[in-house]
C-alpha positions as CSV (number, residue, x, y, z in Angstrom):
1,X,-116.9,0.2,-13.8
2,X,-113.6,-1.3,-14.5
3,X,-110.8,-0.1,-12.5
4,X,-107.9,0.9,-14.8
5,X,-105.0,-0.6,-14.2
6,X,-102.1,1.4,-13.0
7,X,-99.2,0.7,-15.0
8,X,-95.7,0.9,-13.3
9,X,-92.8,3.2,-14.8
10,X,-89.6,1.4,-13.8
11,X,-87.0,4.0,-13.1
12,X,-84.7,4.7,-15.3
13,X,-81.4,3.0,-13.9
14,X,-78.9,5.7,-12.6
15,X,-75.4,5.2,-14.2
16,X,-73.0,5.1,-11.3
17,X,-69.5,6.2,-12.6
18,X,-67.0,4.0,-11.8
19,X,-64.0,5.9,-10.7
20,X,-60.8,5.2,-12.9
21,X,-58.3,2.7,-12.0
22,X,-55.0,3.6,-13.5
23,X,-52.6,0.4,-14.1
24,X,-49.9,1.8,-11.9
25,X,-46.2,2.4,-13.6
26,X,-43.9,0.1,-12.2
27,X,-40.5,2.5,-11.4
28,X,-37.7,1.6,-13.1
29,X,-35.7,0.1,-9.6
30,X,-32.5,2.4,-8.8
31,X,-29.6,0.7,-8.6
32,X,-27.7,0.1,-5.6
33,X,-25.0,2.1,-4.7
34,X,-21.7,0.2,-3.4
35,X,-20.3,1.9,-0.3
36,X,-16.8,2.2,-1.3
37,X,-14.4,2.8,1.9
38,X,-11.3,4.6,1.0
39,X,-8.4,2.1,3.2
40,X,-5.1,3.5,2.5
41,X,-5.3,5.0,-0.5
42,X,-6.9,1.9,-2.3
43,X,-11.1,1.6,-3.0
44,X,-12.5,-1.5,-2.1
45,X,-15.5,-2.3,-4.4
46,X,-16.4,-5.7,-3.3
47,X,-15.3,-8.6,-1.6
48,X,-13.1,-11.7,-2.9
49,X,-13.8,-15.2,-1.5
50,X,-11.1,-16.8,-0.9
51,X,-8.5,-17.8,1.6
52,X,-6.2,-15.3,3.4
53,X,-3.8,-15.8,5.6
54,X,-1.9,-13.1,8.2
55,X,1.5,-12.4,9.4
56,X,2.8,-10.6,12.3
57,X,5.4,-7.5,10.7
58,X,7.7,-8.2,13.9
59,X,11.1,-10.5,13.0
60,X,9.8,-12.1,16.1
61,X,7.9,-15.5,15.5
62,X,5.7,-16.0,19.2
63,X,4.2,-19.3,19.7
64,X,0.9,-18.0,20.4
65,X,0.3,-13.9,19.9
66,X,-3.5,-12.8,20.5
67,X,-4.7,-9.4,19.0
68,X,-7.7,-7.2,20.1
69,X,-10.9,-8.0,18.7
70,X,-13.1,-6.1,20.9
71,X,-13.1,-2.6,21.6
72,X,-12.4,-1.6,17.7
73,X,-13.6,1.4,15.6
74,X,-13.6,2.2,12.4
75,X,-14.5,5.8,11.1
76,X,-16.9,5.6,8.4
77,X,-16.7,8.8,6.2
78,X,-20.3,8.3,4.3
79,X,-22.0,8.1,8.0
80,X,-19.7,10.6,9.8
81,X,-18.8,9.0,13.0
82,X,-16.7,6.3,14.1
83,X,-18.3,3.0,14.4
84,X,-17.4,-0.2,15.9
85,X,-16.5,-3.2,14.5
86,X,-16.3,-7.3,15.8
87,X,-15.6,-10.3,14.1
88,X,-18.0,-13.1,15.3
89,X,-19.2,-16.8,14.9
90,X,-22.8,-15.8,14.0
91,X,-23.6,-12.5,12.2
92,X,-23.1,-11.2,9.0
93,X,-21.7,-7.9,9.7
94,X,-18.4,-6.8,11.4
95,X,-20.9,-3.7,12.2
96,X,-22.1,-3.5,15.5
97,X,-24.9,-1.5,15.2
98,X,-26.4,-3.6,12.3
99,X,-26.1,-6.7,14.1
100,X,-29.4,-8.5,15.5
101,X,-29.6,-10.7,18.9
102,X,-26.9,-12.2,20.1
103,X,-23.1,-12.3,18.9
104,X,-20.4,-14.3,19.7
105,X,-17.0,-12.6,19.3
106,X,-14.2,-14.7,17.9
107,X,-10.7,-15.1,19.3
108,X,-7.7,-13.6,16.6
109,X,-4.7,-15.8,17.4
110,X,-1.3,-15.6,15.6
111,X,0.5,-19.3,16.0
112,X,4.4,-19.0,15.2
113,X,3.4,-15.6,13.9
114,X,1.0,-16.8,11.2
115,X,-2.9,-16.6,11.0
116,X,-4.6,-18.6,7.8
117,X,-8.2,-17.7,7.6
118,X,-10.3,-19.9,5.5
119,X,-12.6,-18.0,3.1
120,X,-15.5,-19.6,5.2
121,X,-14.8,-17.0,7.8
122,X,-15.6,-14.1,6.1
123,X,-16.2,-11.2,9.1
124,X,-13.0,-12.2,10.6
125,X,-11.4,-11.0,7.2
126,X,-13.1,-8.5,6.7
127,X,-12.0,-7.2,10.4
128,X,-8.6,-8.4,9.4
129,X,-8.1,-7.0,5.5
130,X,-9.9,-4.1,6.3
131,X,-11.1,-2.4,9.4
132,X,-8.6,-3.3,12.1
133,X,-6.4,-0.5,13.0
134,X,-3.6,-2.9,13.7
135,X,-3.6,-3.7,10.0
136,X,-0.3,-3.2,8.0
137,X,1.0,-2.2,11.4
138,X,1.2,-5.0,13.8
139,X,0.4,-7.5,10.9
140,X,0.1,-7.7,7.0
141,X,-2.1,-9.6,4.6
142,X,0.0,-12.3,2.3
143,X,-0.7,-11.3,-1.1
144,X,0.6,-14.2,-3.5
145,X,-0.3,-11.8,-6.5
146,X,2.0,-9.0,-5.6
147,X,4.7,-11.6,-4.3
148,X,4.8,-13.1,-7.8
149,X,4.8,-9.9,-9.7
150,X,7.2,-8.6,-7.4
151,X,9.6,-12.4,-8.0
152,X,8.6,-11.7,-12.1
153,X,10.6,-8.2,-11.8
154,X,13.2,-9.5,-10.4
155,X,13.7,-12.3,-12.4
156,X,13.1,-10.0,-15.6
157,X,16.2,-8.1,-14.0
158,X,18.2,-10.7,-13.9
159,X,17.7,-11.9,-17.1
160,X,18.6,-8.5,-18.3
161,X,21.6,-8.3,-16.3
162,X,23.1,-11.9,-17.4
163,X,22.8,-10.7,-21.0
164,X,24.3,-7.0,-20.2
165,X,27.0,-9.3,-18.7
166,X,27.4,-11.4,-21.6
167,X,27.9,-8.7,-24.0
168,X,30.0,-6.0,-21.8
169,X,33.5,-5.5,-23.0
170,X,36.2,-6.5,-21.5
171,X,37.8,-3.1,-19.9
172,X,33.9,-2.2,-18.3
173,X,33.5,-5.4,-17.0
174,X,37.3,-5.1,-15.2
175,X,35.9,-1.5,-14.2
176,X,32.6,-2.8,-12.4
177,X,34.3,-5.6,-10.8
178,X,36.6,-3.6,-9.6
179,X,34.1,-1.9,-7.8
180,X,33.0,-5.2,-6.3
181,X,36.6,-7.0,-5.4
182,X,39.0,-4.1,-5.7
183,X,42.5,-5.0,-6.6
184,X,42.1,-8.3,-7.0
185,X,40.8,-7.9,-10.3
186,X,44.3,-6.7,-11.6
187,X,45.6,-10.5,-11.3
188,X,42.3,-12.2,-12.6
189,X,41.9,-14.0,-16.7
190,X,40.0,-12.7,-19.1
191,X,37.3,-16.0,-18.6
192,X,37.6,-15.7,-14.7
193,X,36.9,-11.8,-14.9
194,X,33.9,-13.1,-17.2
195,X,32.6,-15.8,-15.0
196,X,32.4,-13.4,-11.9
197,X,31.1,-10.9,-13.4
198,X,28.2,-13.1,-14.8
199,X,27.7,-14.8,-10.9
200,X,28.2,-10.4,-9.7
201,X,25.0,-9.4,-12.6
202,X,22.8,-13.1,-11.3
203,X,23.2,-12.4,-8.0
204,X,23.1,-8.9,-7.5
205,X,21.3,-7.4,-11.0
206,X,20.0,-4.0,-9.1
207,X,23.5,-2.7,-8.5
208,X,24.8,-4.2,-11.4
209,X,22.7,-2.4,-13.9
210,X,23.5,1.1,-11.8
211,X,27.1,0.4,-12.3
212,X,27.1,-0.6,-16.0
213,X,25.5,3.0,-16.5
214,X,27.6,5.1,-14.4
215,X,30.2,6.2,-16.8
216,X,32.2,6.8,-13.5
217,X,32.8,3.4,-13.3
218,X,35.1,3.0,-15.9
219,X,36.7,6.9,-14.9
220,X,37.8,5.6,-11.7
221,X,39.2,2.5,-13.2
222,X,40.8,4.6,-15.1
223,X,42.6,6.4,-12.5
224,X,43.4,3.3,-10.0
225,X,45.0,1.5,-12.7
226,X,47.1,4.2,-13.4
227,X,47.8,4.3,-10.0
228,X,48.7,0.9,-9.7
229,X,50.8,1.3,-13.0
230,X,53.2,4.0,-11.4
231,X,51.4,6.8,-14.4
232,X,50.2,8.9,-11.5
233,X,50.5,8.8,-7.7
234,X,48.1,9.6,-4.6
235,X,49.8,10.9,-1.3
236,X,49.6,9.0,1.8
237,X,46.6,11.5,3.3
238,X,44.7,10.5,-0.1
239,X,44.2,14.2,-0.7
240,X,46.7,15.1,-3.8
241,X,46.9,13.0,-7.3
242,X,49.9,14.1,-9.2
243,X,52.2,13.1,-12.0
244,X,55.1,10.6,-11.3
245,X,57.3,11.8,-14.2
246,X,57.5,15.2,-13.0
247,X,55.6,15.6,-9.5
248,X,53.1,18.1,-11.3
249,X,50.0,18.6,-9.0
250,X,47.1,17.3,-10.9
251,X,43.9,17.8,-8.7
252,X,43.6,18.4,-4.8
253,X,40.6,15.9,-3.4
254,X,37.9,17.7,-2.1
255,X,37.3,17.1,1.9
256,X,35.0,14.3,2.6
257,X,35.3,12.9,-1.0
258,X,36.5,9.5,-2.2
259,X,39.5,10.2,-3.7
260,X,38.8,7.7,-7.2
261,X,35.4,9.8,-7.2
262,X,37.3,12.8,-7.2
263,X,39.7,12.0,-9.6
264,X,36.5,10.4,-12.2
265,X,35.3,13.9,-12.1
266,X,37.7,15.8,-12.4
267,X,38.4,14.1,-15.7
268,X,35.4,15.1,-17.6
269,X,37.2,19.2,-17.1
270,X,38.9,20.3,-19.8
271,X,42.1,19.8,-17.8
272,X,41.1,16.5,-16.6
273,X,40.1,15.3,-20.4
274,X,44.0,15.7,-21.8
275,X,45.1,13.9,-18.7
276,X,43.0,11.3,-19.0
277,X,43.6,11.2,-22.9
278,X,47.4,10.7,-22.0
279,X,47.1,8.0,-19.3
280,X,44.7,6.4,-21.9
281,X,47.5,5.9,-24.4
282,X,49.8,5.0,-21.3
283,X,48.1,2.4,-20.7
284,X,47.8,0.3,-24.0
């Protein structure tokens, strides 16, 4: 008899559940924070490449004059502690405690009481624009861009003074030069009192300007010409004006007070105003 024969079931396959691979979310990168250093009052964002150059504050101009470069700290507010700080040849950091292997410090020498720094040489000015604490002390950074803005004002004020000049009438201009020559200014021209006063305005447009609106000025010009005219008269300790026509006491100087500057005040009183009317009349 015929064996049957014995047909083999393959097993079913078991499904082996793959676990799930998520695509992982790629994080939006923070950005970077800038350290900002507050340095006398001013933030400093980032750096400028460029060239620099150093001058000692003194009036004295040494041949040679060699400043500390070793030994420095700097008190970093964000990290709470002081740290130090180096220029050198061969790192990137004027941080000492982020520098790796080796360093070479570099020499800071002043020649005739100058220091150019080429912008190649970037630690030694960052050291010198920013961390050293003999900055703005012992030495200052050249700053062409304040220099110029600083030439641009004053040649704005003297363009404003020459034209002030121009236009002033005659009896304010005699008034502010008076200020500036004194007497002398009694015997002048018309066109010489002009021309100095346009040299005084060029030359000098700060204290020009002041005077052209102290209405003082033309006050005490007031009263010295008067003076000099023989309207009023000052005694010999400078301490009493009074009237020459009948020795009436007009105004006893103050102690300590210029006596013109006395008078100029005391001519915007009530008293002083009909005085000053009178001598104005006087004097035409």
């Amino acid at each position: 008899m015929a064996k049957k024969q014995k047909t083999e079931v393959e097993p079913t396959p078991q499904v082996v559940e793959q676990p799930k691979v998520e695509t992982p979310v790629m994080e939006k990168p923070k950005p970077v924070k800038i350290r900002k250093a507050d340095l006398g009052g001013k933030k400093i964002d980032d750096w400028e490449i460029k060239n620099r150059t150093y001058i000692l504050r003194s009036d004295k101009k040494p041949l040679t004059y060699t400043i500390r470069n070793q030994g420095l700290t700097w008190f970093d507010e964000e990290k709470g502690y002081a740290r130090e700080i180096l220029a050198t040849e061969n790192q990137k950091t004027v941080f000492v405690d982020e520098m790796l292997g080796d360093y070479r410090p570099m020499h800071i020498i002043f020649e005739n009481g100058a220091l150019y720094v080429p912008k190649e040489k970037v630690m030694l000015q960052k050291v010198l624009s920013l961390y050293h604490p003999y900055l703005n002390k012992l030495y200052e950074e050249v700053k062409p861009v304040a220099k110029a803005a600083s030439t641009l004002e004053v040649m704005d004020m003297e363009i404003d003074a020459l034209i002030v000049a121009r236009d002033m009438d005659i009896e304010l201009a005699e008034a502010i030069m008076r200020v500036e020559i004194g007497s002398k200014v009694s015997n002048m021209t018309s066109k010489e009192l002009k021309r100095d006063l346009l040299i005084f305005a060029k030359n000098n447009p700060r204290t020009f300007i002041t005077l052209a609106n102290d209405d003082n000025v033309q006050l005490r010009n007031k009263g010295i010409k008067a003076v000099e005219m023989g309207l009023i008269t000052l005694s010999p300790d400078q301490r009493t004006f009074t009237w020459v026509s009948n020795g009436r006491k007009l105004i006893n100087v103050p102690f300590d007070e210029h006596p013109y500057n006395a008078l100029a005040a005391w001519f915007k009183t009530d008293e002083g105003m009909e005085v000053y009317s009178s001598i104005e009349k006087r004097l035409k």
